[in-house]
ZAMARGU-4260 file (C-alpha; in steps of 0.2 Angstrom, whole numbers, plus 5000, padded with zeros to 4 digits):
<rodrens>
0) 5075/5018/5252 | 5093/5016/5255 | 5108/5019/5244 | 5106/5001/5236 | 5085/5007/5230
5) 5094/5024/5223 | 5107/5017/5215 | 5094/5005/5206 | 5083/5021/5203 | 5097/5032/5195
10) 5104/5018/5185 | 5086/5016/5177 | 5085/5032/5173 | 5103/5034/5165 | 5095/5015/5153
15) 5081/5027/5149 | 5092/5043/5143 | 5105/5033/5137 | 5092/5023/5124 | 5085/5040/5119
20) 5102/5046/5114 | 5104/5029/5104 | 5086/5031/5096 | 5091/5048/5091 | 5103/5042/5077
25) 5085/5030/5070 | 5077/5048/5066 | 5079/5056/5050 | 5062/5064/5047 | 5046/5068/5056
30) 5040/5051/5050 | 5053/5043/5060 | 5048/5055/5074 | 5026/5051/5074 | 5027/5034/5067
35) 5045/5024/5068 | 5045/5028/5047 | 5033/5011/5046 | 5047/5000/5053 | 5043/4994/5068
40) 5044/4975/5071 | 5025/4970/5076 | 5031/4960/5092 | 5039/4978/5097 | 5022/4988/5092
45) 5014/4976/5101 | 5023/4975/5118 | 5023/4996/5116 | 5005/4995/5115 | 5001/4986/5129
50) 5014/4996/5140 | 5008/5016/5135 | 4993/5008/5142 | 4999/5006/5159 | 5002/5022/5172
55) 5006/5022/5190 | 4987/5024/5193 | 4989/5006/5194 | 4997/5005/5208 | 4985/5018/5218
60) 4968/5022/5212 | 4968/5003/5205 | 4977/4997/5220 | 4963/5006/5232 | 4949/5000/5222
65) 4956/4981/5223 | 4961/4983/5241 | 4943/4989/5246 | 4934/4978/5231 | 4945/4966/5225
70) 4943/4955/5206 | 4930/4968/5204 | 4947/4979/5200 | 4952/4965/5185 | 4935/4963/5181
75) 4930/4979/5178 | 4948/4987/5170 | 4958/4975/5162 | 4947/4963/5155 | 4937/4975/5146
80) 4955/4982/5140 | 4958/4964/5134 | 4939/4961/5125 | 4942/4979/5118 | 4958/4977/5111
85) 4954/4960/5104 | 4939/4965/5096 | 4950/4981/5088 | 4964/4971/5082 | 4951/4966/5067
90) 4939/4983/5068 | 4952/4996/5071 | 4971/4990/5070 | 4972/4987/5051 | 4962/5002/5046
95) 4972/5015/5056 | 4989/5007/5050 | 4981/5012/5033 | 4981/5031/5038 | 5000/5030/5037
100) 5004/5016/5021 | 4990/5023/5011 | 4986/5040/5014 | 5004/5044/5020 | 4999/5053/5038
105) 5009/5053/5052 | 4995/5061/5063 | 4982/5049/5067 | 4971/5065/5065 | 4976/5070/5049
110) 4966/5060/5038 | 4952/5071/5046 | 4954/5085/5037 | 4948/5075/5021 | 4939/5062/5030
115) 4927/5075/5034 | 4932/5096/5035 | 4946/5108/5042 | 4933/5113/5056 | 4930/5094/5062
120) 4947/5091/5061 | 4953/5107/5074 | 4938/5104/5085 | 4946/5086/5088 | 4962/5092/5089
125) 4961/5105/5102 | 4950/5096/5114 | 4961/5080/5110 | 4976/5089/5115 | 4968/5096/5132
130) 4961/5083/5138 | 4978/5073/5136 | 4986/5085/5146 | 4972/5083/5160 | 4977/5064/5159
135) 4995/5065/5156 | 4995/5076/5173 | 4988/5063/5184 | 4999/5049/5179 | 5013/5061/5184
140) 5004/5064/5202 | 5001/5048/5202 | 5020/5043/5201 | 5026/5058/5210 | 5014/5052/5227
145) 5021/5034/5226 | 5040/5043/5224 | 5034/5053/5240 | 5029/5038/5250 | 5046/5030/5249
150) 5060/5045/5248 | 5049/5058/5256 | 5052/5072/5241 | 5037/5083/5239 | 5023/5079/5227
155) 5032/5096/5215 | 5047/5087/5215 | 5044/5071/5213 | 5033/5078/5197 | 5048/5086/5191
160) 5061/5073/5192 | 5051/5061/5182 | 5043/5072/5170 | 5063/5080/5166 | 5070/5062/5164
165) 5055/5057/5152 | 5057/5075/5142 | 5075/5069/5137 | 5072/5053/5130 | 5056/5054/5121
170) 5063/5071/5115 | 5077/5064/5109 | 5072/5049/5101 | 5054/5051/5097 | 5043/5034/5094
175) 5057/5023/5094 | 5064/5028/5111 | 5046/5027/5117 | 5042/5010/5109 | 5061/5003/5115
180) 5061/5011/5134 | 5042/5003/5135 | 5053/4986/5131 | 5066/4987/5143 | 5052/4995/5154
185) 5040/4978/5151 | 5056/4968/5157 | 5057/4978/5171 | 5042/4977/5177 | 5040/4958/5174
190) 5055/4956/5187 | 5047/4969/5196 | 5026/4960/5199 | 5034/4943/5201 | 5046/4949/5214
195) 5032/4956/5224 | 5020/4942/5219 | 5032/4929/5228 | 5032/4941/5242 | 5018/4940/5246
200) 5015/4922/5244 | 5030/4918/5255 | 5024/4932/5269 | 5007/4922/5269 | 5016/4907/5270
205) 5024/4914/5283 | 5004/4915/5292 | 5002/4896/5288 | 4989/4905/5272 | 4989/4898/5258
210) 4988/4911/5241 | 4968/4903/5235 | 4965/4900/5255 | 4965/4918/5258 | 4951/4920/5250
215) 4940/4915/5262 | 4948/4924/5277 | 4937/4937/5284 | 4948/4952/5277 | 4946/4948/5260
220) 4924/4946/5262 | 4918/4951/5245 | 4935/4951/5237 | 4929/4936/5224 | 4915/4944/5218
225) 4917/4950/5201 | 4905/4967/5201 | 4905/4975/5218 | 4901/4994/5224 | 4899/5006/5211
230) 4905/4994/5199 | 4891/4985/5193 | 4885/4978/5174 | 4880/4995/5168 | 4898/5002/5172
235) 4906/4985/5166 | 4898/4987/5149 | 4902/5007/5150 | 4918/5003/5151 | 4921/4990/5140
240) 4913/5000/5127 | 4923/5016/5130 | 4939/5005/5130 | 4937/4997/5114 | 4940/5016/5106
245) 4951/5023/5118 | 4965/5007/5118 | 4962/5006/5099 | 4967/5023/5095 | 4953/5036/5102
250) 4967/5044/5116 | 4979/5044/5099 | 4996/5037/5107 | 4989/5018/5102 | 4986/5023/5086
255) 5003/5026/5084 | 5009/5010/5087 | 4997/5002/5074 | 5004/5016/5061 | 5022/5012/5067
260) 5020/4995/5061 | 5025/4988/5041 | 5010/4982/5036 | 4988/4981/5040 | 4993/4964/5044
265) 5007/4966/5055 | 4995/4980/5064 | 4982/4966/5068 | 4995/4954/5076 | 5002/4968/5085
270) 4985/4972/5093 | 4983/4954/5097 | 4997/4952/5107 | 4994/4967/5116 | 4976/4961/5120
275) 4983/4944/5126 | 4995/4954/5138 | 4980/4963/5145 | 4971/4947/5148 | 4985/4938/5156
280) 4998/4951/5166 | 4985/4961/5177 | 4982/4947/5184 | 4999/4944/5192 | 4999/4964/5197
285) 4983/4959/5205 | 4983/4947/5214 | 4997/4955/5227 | 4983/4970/5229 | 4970/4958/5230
290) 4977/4951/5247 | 4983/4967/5253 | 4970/4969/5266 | 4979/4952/5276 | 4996/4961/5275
295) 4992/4977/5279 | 4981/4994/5283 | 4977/5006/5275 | 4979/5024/5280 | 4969/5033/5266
300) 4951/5028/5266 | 4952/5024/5247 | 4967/5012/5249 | 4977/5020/5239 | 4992/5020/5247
305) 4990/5000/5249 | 5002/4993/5240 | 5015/5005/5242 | 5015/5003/5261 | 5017/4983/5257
310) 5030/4986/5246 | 5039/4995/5260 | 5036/4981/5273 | 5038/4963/5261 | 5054/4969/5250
315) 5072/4970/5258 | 5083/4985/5250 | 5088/4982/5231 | 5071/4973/5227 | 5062/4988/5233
320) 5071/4999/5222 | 5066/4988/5208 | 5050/4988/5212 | 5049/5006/5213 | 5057/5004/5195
325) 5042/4996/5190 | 5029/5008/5196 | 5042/5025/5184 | 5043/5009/5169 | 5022/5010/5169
330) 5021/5030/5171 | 5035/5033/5160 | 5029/5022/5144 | 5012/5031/5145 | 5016/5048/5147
335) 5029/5045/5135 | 5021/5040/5121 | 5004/5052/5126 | 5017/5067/5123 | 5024/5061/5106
340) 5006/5058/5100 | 5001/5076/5104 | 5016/5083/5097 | 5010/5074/5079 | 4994/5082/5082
345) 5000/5098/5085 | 5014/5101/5073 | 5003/5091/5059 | 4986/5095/5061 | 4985/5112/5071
350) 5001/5120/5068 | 4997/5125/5047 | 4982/5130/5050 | 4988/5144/5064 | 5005/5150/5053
355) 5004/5148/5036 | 5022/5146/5033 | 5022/5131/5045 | 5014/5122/5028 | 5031/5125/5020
360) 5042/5118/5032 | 5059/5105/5029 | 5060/5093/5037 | 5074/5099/5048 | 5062/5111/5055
365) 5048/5101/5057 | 5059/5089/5065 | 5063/5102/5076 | 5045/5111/5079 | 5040/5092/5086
370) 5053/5090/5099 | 5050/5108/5104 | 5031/5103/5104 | 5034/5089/5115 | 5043/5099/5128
375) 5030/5111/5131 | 5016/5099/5131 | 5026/5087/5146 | 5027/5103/5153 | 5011/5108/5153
380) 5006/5092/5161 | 5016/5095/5175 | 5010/5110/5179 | 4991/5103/5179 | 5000/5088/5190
385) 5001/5100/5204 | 4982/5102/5202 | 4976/5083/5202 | 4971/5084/5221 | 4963/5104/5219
390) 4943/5106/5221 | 4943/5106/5202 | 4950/5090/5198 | 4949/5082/5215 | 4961/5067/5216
395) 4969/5054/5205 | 4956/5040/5201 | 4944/5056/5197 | 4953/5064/5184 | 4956/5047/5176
400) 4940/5037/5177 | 4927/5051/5176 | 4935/5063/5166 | 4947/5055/5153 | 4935/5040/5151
405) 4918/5053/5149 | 4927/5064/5140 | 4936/5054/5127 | 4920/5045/5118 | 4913/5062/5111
410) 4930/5065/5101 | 4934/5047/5098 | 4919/5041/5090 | 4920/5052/5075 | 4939/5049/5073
415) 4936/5030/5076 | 4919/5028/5067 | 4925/5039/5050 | 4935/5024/5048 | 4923/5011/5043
420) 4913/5010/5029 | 4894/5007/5038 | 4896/5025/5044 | 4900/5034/5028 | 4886/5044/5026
425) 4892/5052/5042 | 4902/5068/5038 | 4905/5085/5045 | 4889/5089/5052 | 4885/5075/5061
430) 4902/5073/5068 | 4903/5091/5075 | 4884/5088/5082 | 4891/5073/5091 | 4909/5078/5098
435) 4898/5096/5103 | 4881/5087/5112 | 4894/5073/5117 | 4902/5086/5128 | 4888/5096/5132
440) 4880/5078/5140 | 4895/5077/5152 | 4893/5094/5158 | 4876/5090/5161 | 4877/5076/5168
445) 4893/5077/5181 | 4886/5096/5187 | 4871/5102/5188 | 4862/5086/5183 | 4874/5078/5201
450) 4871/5092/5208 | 4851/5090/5212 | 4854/5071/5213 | 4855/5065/5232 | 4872/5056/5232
455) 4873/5063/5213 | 4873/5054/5196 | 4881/5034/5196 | 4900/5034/5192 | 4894/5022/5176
460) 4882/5036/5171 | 4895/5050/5171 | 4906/5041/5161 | 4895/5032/5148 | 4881/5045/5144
465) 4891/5056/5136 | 4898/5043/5124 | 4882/5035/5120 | 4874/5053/5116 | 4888/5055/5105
470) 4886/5038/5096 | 4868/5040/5093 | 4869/5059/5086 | 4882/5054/5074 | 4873/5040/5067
475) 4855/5049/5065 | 4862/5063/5058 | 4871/5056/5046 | 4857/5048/5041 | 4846/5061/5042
480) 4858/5075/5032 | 4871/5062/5023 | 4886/5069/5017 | 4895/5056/5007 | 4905/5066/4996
485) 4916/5055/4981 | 4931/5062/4989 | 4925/5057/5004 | 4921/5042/5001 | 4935/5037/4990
490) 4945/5040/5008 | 4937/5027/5015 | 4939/5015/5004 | 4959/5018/5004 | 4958/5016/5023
495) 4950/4999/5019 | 4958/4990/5007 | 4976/4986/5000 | 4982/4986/4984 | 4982/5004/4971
500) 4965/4997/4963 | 4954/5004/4979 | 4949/5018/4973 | 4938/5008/4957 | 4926/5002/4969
505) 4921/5017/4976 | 4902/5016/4981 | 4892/5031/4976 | 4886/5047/4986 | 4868/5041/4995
510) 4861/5056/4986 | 4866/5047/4969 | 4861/5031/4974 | 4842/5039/4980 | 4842/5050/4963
</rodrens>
């Protein structure tokens, strides 16, 4: 990078402050802070949506796996994303935008404490809140190794820089500095994947290759084949199952944007845009990734470091600091949004129940409490970003498909499920026995199960066991011990309908209806 790439660098950052500051004059109230006060236009919600989805995983644990696989990387990640979403828009969206205009949360685990007990509620909140932080640190190593690659600042520093800019604004402005940096950060990194698209097309073009003839060059063998390696149908089906909870509210920052919006309705067509963005856009960060292997080599063995070393060799100075833009837009919106979601979980859901005088706070204090809150977690994140490539967590694409993806269907399923009325009868009991065996399966299963398993347990067993013990326990055991309470019930039914006449058509308890 030269002093054009930087000055294209700095000024992005000083866009993202600057709308922070401007955001800041939007929030009156810890509502405005968690959930935009209900206001958000659903276009915005939706484009926010898509956008905390994205991280700079994409372009090196993604990248590697397309460089090495090919569509298998689309195939396998986005368009499960896009099926999932789709399928939430109707499920999910409607429902959990009903948490906030109904029951008048601005958690999207509060509703817990009712939905099923004060113990179901913390045990959800606490292992939501640390697995984020897991998550939230490899996005920032992620970004930090790309910001290494082409300034040469250390991994701690790069982590820094990006997690210090990102503090300011979302600090700031809350959910409408995340929802309108994720706008200007969607432009961004429109200009951004075209720019690199045409790149490559005009470098191949260059070779006399055309961009569907490179297919069948001898580089890109295998590269059209939709499951490939250790991603096959039982890890295609995992995965699309565990992303129709986690991008419709189970990692909590999504649900936010479905709460943000003015109405169930507006909710739904915000989820449907953002599923059609999933369908359509990976494909034109793709593609470059895809035909990678004609361009360059890689050095890391995973190809990892693919794309940023054809970034380096395709783009002239100025457009590669744009592109570099593009990869902070991705890390940025996510992290971003991640952080203001555990914030509302803490100061909401966790914080009362620790202090008591917490319960009587104003709402400059509790303004105050969730920007404090957000601070700490960013910088907890950091500090576990200096981990990622440890023994522990090992590297990047680890900590991102193995242990956020296995660890987030124990705790989403009750969140998730508890919405919808087939699973009423579920309450406390069997949501506790699920989140607890869902976690215990993924010990199992990743350790000592891998461990007396030559070559160890499949990638799409490590991430799918867990989630599929946790849906089985919490539909037996609701069944076999049902627990639905009026109260209970009556929740439900609010989270399900419109209108102030819900509650009439309550159903009764299944002990009543037995009796």
């Amino acid at each position: 990078m030269n002093g054009l790439d930087w000055a294209v660098l700095i000024g992005y950052f000083g866009v993202m402050v600057a709308i922070g500051v401007w955001s800041h004059r939007r929030v009156d109230d810890v509502g405005d802070f968690f959930t935009a006060g209900g206001r958000m236009p659903w276009w915005l919600s939706g484009i926010s949506h898509h956008m905390s989805g994205y991280s700079a995983v994409m372009f090196t644990g993604y990248a590697g796996i397309a460089y090495v696989y090919g569509v298998t990387s689309y195939v396998t990640w986005a368009l499960p994303i896009a099926i999932g979403i789709a399928i939430g828009s109707r499920l999910f969206a409607p429902r959990i935008n009903r948490l906030r205009s109904r029951l008048r949360v601005a958690s999207p685990l509060e509703y817990l404490k009712n939905r099923y007990d004060l113990r179901t509620q913390q045990a959800l909140a606490w292992s939501g809140m640390l697995l984020k932080i897991v998550d939230v640190g490899a996005k920032w190593a992620a970004i930090a190794t790309l910001l290494s690659v082409f300034t040469g600042l250390s991994l701690n520093q790069g982590i820094l820089i990006t997690g210090a800019i990102t503090a300011v604004y979302c600090t700031i402005g809350g959910l409408w500095a995340d929802a309108l940096t994720e706008l200007g950060q969607f432009v961004i990194q429109l200009l951004a994947g075209v720019t690199m698209l045409v790149a490559v097309a005009v470098k191949l073009g260059d070779r006399h290759i055309g961009l569907l003839d490179a297919f069948g060059r001898p580089a890109l063998h295998g590269h059209t084949q939709p499951l490939a390696g250790p991603y096959g149908t039982v890890f295609l089906l995992a995965f699309l199952f565990i992303k129709l909870f986690e991008y419709n509210g189970g990692m909590l920052n999504q649900a936010q944007r479905y709460m943000a919006t003015a109405s169930a309705r507006e909710a739904e067509r915000s989820a449907r845009l953002s599923a059609l963005l999933w369908l359509v856009w990976p494909l034109v960060l793709f593609l470059p990734m895809w035909l990678a292997p004609l361009l360059v080599t890689a050095r890391k063995p995973d190809g990892s470091d693919s794309y940023a070393l054809m970034t380096e060799q395709l783009l002239p100075h100025g457009l590669l600091g744009l592109v570099v833009v593009g990869f902070f837009s991705h890390t940025m919106a996510m992290c971003s949004s991640d952080a203001n979601a555990v914030a509302a979980v803490f100061t909401r859901d966790v914080v009362p129940v620790l202090w008591r005088r917490a319960r009587d706070w104003g709402e400059r204090v509790g303004l105050l409490a969730a920007r404090v809150t957000t601070v700490v977690f960013l910088g907890l994140s950091m500090a576990v970003a200096t981990q990622v490539d440890s023994p522990a967590l090992k590297d990047i694409i680890t900590v991102v498909i193995k242990w956020v993806a296995g660890l987030m269907g124990p705790i989403a399923i009750p969140m998730m499920l508890g919405l919808l009325r087939p699973f009423r009868r579920s309450g406390p009991t069997a949501a506790l026995t699920s989140w607890a065996a869902g976690l215990l399966a993924f010990w199992l299963v990743n350790y000592p199960i891998s461990w007396q398993v030559q070559g160890g347990v499949p990638l799409q067993y490590q991430v799918s066991v867990p989630l599929a013990v946790s849906l089985v326990l919490y539909i037996v055991v609701g069944l076999i011990k049902p627990e639905d309470t009026p109260e209970r019930l009556a929740v439900i039914e609010r989270i399900n309908t419109d209108g102030d006449g819900a509650e009439a058509a309550v159903p009764a308890p299944a002990a009543q209806a037995r009796g």
